[in-house]
N, C-alpha and C positions, 0 to 999 in steps of 0.2 A: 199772437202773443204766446210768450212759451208758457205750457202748465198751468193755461186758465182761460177764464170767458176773458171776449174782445173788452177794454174799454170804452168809456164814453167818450166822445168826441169834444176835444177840445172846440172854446170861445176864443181864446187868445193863444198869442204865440211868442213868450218874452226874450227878442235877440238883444242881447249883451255879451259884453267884456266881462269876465268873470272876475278877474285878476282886479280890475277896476269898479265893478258895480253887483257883485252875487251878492254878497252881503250890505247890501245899502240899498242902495235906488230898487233892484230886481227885485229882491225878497222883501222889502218893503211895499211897493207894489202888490205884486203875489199875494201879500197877507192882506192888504185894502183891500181890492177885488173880492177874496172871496167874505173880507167881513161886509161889505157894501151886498153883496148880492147875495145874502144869508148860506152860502156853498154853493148857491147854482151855479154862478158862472166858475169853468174850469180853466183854469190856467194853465200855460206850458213851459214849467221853467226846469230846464234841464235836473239841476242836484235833486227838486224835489217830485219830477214826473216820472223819473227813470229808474228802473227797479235792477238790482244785478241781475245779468244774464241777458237785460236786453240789448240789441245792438245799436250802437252810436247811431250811425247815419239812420237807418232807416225805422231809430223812433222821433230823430230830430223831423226827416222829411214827412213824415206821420203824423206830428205836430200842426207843422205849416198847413201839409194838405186840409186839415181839418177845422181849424181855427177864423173864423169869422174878421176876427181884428189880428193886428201884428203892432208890438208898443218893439222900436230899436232903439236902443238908448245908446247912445255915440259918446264915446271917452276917450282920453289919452292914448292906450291900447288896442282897442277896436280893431284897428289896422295890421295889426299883428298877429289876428288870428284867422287860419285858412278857414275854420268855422264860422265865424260873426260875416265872414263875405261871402261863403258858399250861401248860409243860410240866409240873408238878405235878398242877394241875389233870388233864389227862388220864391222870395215871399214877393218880391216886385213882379215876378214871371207866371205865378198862380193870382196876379190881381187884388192880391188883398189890400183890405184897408192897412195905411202904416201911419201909428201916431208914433214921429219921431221926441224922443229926449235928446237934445243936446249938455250931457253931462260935463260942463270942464272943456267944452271945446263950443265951435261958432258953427253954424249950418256951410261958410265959405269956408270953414277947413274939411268939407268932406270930399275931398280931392284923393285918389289913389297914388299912394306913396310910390317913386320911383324906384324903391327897393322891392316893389311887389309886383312890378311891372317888368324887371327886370330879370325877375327868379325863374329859374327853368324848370319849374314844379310847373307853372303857370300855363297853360293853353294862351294864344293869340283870342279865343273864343270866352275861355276865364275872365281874362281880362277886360274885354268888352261887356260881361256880362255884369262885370262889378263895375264898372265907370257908369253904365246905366241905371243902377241898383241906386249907386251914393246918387247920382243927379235925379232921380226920383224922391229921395228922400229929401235932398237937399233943397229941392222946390217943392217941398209939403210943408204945412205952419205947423210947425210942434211946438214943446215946453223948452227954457231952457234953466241952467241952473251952473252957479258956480259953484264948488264941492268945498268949498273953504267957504265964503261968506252968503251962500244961498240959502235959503228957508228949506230941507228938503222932505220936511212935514209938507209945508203947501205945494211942492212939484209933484209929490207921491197922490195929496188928495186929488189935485188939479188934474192930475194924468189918471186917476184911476178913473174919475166924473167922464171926462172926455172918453175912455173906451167904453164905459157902460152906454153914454150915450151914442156911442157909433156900434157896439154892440145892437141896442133897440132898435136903432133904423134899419141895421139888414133881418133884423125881425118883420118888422112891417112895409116891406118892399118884398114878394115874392121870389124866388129866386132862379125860377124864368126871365122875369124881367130885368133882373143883375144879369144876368149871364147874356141878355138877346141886347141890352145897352152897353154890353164891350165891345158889340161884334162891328 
């Protein structure tokens, strides 16, 4: 870290659409978790973990690496960002727990957009690495919620319960034995 002692090690890891969910779902979230867990448990959400001077990627992947749970909250936009699928991607590829949010969209629209498939930013290996990512998430049971007529009080409580409680469990499961039941 520049010009200071390491921090603490993120619990969570919050990938969203900014454009679509920082100010709602994300930071709503973010503020339950830490009033649910009296501060202890830390969160990772980009505007509020990242201080100037630090560098994008490699406090985003700093994040991930550290973080226990990963909450993706899936929106309109999502697909749009070379972020929300890099960082996906590596949350599926470090193993972590992912309680997905389906915000405004269906678990069978997490499908890679042929405009992203098609982009020559793209690796042939990008690619595959994000069609992996979404079909991991995609067959994982998350929350869902409509952004117009949804409760997003009770998707925020309902999501924050479910990471605390999947938070606990990899407390009480050593992490030898997480790591020696992937192999």
């Amino acid at each position: 870290m520049p010009g200071g002692a390491a921090r603490a090690a993120y619990d969570v890891f919050i990938n969203h659409r900014g454009v679509d969910t920082k100010h709602n779902v994300a930071r709503l979230l973010y503020d339950r978790l830490l009033q649910l867990s009296g501060g202890r448990v830390r969160s990772f959400l980009d505007n509020k973990s990242m201080r100037p001077g630090d560098r994008l990627g490699a406090s985003i992947d700093e994040g991930i690496r550290q973080c226990k749970v990963a909450v993706a909250i899936f929106s309109k936009h999502y697909f749009d960002s070379d972020y929300c699928l890099h960082e996906l991607a590596s949350i599926v590829e470090a193993r972590k727990v992912i309680v997905p949010i389906f915000y405004g969209i269906k678990p069978s629209e997490l499908v890679l957009p042929q405009a992203v498939v098609d982009c020559d930013a793209y690796t042939p290996r990008d690619i595959e690495r994000f069609r992996l990512a979404l079909r991991e998430a995609k067959y994982t049971v998350g929350l869902a919620c409509d952004p117009v007529t949804g409760d997003l009080a009770e998707l925020v409580n309902t999501a924050a319960d479910a990471v605390m409680e999947r938070i606990q469990a990899t407390k009480r499961v050593p992490r030898s034995l997480m790591i020696a039941s992937r192999l």
